[in-house]
C-alpha positions, 0 to 999 in steps of 0.5 A: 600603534600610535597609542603605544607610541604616545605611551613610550613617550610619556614613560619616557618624560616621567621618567627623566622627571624622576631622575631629575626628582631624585638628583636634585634631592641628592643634591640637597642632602649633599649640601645640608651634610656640608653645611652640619660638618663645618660651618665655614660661613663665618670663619674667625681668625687666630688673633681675634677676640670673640664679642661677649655679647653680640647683638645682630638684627636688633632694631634701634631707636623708636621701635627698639625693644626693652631688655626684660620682654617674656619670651612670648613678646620675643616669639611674637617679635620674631614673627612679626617682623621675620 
């Protein structure tokens, strides 16, 4: 009798484990359809005018890169420095 109930509690366990599993992969593909729908992160308003050129997460001064790197150097920049 004690094996049996050992073995219910244990069915029970994984299966609140599984419940839990596929909640939270709900959960994700619920958030990843969100975020392909509408990217709402960067909003831009009406009234404002869009750089040509931006340049984010460019290192500057000694350790800046030249303009004219292959695209090998970029990937292993990249890579480098994450």
């Amino acid at each position: 009798m004690p094996i049996l109930v050992m073995a219910l509690l244990a069915l029970a366990v994984f299966g609140l484990i599984g419940i839990l599993l596929t909640v939270a992969v709900v959960l994700e593909h619920r958030t990843l359809d969100r975020a392909t729908n509408g990217n709402a992160a960067h909003p831009v308003a009406a009234d404002a005018t869009p750089s040509p050129s931006p340049t984010f997460h460019t290192p500057r001064g000694g350790d800046a890169p030249t303009q004219d790197q292959s695209e090998k150097e970029k990937v292993h920049e990249h890579a480098c420095t994450g």
